[in-house]
C-alpha positions as CSV (number, residue, x, y, z in Angstrom):
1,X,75.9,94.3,78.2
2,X,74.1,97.5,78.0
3,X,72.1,98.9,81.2
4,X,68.5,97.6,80.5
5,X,67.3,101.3,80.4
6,X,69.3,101.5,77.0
7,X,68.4,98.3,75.6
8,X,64.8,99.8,76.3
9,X,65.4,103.1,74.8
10,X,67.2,101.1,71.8
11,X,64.0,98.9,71.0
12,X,61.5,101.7,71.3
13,X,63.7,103.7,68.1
14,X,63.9,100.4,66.7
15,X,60.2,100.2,66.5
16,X,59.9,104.1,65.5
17,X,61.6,103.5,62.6
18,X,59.6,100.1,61.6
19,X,56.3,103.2,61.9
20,X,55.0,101.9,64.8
21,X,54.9,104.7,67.8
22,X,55.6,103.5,71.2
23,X,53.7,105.1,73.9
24,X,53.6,105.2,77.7
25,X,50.0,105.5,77.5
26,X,48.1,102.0,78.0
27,X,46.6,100.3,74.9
28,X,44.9,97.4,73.7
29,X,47.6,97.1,71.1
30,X,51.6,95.8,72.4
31,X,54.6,95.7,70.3
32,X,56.4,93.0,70.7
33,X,60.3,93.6,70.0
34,X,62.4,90.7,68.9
35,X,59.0,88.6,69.2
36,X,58.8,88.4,65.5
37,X,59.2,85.5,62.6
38,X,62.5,87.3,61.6
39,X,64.2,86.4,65.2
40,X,62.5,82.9,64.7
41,X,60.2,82.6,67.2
42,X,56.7,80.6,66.4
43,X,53.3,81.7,67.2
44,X,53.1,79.1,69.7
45,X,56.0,80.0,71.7
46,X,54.8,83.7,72.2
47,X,51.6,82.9,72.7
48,X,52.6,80.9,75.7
49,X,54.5,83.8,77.2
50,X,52.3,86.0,76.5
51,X,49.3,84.2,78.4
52,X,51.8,83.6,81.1
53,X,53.1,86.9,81.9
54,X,49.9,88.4,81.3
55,X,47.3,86.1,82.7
56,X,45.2,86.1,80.0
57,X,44.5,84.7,77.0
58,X,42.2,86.9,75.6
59,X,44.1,88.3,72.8
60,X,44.8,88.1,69.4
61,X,49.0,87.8,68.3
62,X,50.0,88.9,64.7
63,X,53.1,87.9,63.5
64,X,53.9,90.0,60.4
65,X,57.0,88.7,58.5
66,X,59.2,91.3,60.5
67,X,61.6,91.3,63.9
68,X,58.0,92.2,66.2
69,X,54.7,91.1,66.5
70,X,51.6,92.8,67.9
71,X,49.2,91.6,69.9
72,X,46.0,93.3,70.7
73,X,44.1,92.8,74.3
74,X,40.6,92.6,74.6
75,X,41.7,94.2,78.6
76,X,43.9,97.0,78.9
77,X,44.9,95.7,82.0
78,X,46.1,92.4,80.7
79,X,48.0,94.5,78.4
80,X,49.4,96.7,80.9
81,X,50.6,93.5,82.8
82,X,52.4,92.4,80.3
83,X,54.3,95.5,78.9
84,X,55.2,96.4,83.0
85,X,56.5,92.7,83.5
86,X,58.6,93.1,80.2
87,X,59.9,96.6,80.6
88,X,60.9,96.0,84.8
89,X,63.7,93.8,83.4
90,X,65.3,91.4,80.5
91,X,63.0,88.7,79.8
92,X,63.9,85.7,77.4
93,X,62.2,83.2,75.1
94,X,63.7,80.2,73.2
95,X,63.6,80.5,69.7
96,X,63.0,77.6,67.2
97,X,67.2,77.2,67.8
98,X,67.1,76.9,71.1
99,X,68.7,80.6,71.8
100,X,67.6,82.9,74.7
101,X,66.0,86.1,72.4
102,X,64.7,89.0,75.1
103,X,61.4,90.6,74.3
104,X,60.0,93.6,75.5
105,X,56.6,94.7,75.0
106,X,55.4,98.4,74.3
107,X,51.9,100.4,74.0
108,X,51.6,101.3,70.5
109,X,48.2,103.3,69.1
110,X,48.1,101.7,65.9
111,X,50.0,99.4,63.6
112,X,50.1,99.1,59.7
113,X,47.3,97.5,58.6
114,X,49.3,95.0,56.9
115,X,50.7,93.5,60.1
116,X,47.4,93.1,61.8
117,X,46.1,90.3,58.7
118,X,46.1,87.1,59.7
119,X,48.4,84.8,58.2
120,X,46.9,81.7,56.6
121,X,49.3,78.9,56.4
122,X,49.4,77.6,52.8
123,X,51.1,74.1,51.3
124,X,53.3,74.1,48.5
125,X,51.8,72.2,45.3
126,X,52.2,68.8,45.9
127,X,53.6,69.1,49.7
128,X,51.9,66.2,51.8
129,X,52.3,65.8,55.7
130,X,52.5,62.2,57.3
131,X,51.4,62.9,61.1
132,X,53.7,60.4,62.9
133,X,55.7,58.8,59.9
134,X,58.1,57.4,62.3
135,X,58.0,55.9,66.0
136,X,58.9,57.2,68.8
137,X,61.8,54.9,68.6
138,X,62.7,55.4,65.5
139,X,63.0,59.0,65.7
140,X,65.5,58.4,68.8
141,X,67.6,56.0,67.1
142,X,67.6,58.7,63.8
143,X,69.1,61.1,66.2
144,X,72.0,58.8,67.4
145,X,73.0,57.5,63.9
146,X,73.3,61.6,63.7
147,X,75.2,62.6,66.8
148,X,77.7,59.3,66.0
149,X,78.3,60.7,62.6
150,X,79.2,64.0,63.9
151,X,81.8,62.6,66.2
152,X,83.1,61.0,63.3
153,X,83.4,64.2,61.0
154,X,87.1,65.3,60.7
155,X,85.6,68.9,58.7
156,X,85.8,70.8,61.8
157,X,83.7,74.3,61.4
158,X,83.7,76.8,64.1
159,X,80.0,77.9,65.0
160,X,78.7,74.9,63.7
161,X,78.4,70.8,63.0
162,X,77.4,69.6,59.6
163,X,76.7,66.3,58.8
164,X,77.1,65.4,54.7
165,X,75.2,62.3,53.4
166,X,75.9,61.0,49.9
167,X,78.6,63.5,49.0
168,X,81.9,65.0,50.2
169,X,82.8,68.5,51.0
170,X,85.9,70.6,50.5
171,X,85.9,73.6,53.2
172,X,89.2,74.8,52.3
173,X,87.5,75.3,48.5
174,X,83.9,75.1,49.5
175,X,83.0,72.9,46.8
C-alpha cells in the first residue's frame, strides 16, 4: 500500500478534478473523500463518525450522488478536529457491504451548489413499507434456510455466493 502522504496527495487531485478546491486553510465546509453514496456508505454511517471524531454534532452532511460528501460545521474548530484526526492517518468506515472504505476529510471554500441541496427521499408509485413484517425469529430462521442453501450450491463463483430460487442457472453460458 501507498505511504499515506500519497494516498493524501491522491484524494486531494481526486477532489480538484470533481471542482472542489482543497485547502489547508480551516473552513466550515469538509470534503469528505470516499464518504460518498457512490462508495456506498449511508448518511447514518457518516454521520456517526463524523460526530465521533469530531465531537460534535452541530453540522449539516450532504451526500450528493458522487464518491464525497460535504459537511459544513457551524465551529471551525469541530471541523478542524475532524480533518486533523483524518489526515494524521488511514481511518475506515463500513460500508452498507460490510467493507473497510478510508475517508479523509479536507477544508474546501465552497462546493457546487448542487451538492449542498438536501436530498428528499421519495417512494416509487405504488412502493409501500411494512415496519416489522417479520419477527425477530423469523428473520433468523430466513437467514439459515439461506446460508443451508448456499452450502448446498454446486455453481461455485469466485468473489461471490448466489443463491437462485425458482430457476436454474448455466455459468458456463450465463443463461
Amino acid at each position: 500500500m501507498a505511504p499515506f502522504r500519497k494516498v493524501l496527495s491522491r484524494a486531494r487531485a481526486r477532489l480538484a478534478g470533481f471542482g472542489l478546491e482543497p485547502r489547508d486553510t480551516p473552513t466550515h465546509f469538509i470534503a469528505i473523500f470516499n464518504g460518498g453514496v457512490l462508495n456506498n456508505i449511508s448518511q447514518n454511517i457518516l454521520q456517526t463518525f463524523i460526530s465521533k471524531i469530531s465531537k460534535s454534532s452541530n453540522f449539516q452532511l450532504f451526500m450528493p450522488k458522487k464518491s464525497y460528501a460535504i459537511a459544513k460545521f457551524e465551529s471551525i474548530e469541530n471541523a478542524t478536529n475532524f480533518v486533523e484526526f483524518t489526515q494524521k492517518s488511514e481511518n475506515t468506515i463500513l460500508d452498507s457491504k460490510s467493507r473497510q472504505i478510508s475517508v479523509i476529510g479536507f477544508f474546501i471554500t465552497n462546493a457546487p451548489q448542487e451538492d449542498l441541496e438536501i436530498l428528499k427521499f421519495e417512494k416509487p408509485n405504488g412502493f409501500q413499507l411494512f415496519d416489522n413484517f417479520i419477527s425477530d425469529e423469523e428473520e433468523e430462521i430466513l437467514i439459515k434456510l439461506v446460508k443451508m442453501r448456499l452450502l448446498d450450491t454446486n455453481g461455485e463463483l469466485r468473489n461471490r455466493a448466489v443463491v437462485h430460487f425458482g430457476h436454474e442457472f448455466d455459468y458456463t453460458t450465463n443463461r
